[in-house]
C-alpha positions in Angstrom: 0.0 0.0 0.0 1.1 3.7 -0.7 1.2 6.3 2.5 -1.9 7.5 3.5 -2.3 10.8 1.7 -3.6 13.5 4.6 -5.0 16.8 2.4 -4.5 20.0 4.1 -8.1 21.6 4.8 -6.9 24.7 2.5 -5.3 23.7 -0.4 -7.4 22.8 -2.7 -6.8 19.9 -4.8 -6.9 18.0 -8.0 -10.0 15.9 -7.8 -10.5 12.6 -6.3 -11.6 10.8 -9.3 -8.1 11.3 -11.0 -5.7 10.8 -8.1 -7.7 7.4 -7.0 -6.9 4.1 -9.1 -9.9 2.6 -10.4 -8.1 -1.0 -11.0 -4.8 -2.8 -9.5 -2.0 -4.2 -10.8 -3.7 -7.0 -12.5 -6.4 -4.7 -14.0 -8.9 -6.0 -11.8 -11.5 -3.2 -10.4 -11.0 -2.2 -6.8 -13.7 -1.4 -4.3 -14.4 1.9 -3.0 -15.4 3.0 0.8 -15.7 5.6 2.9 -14.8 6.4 6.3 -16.5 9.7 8.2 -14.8 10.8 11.2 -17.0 13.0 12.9 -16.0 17.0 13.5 -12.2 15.4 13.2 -11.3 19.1 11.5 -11.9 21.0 15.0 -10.4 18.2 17.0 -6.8 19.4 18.8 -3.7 18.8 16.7 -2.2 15.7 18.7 -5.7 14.2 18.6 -6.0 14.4 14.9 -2.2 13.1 14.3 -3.6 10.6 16.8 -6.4 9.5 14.7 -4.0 9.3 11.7 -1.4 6.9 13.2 -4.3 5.1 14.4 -5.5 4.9 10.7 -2.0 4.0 9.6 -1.9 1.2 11.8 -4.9 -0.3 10.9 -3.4 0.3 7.3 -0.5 -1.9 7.7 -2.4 -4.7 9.5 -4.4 -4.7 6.3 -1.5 -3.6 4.1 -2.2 -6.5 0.9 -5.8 -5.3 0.2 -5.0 -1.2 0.7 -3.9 0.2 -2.5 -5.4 3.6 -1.6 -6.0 6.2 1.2 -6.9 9.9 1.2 -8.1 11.9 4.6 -9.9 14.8 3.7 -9.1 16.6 7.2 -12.1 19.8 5.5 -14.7 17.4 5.2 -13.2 15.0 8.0 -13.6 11.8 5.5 -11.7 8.9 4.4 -11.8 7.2 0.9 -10.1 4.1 0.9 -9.7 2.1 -2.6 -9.2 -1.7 -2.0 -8.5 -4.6 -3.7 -11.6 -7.2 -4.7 -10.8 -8.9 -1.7 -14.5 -11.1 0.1 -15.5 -9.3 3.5 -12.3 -6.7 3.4 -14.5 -3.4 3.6 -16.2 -4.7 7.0 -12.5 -5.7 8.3 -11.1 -2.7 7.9 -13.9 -0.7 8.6 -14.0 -2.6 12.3 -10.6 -2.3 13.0 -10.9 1.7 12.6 -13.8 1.9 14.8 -12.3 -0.4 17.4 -9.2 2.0 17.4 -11.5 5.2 16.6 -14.9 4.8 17.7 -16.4 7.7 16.5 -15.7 6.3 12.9 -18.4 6.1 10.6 -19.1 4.1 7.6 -20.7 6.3 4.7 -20.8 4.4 2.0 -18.9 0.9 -0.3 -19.5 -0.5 -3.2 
């Protein structure tokens, strides 16, 4: 898996759609998810670098599915692109909120 990319709440940036791979290294389609983290924008500095190595973590335990990871710290939201793997999206979405509770799934595919 790449680093988890962390945007900065005022840059903007280039849009999601063309920095997110739609298919691996096989040219198989990945799955899409996201992650909502609740008012993390106005959260303390050490609580939000908190919350990121927290994310990391959970990142490396699931490091062969992860391909990528973007937290919107504006909108307080994580997209996370992941290989085809069965059940992966409720794994990793469980091991955030057992690390973050206040993590939210919005939406997979």
């Amino acid at each position: 898996m790449s680093a988890l990319v962390v945007t900065s709440p005022f840059l903007p940036a280039e849009p999601l759609r063309k920095r997110a791979p739609a298919f691996d290294e096989h040219g198989k389609a990945l799955s899409d998810f996201m992650v909502l983290f609740p008012g993390l924008v106005r959260k303390p500095q050490h609580y939000i670098q908190s919350t990121i190595e927290h994310i990391q973590k959970v990142f490396a335990d699931h490091g062969q599915a992860v391909v990528f990871a973007e937290l919107n710290l504006k909108l307080s939201l994580l997209w996370i692109s992941v290989k085809p793997i069965p059940g992966i999206r409720f794994q990793i979405t469980e091991a955030l909120r057992a690390a973050i509770p206040e993590a939210r799934i919005v939406s997979h595919i």
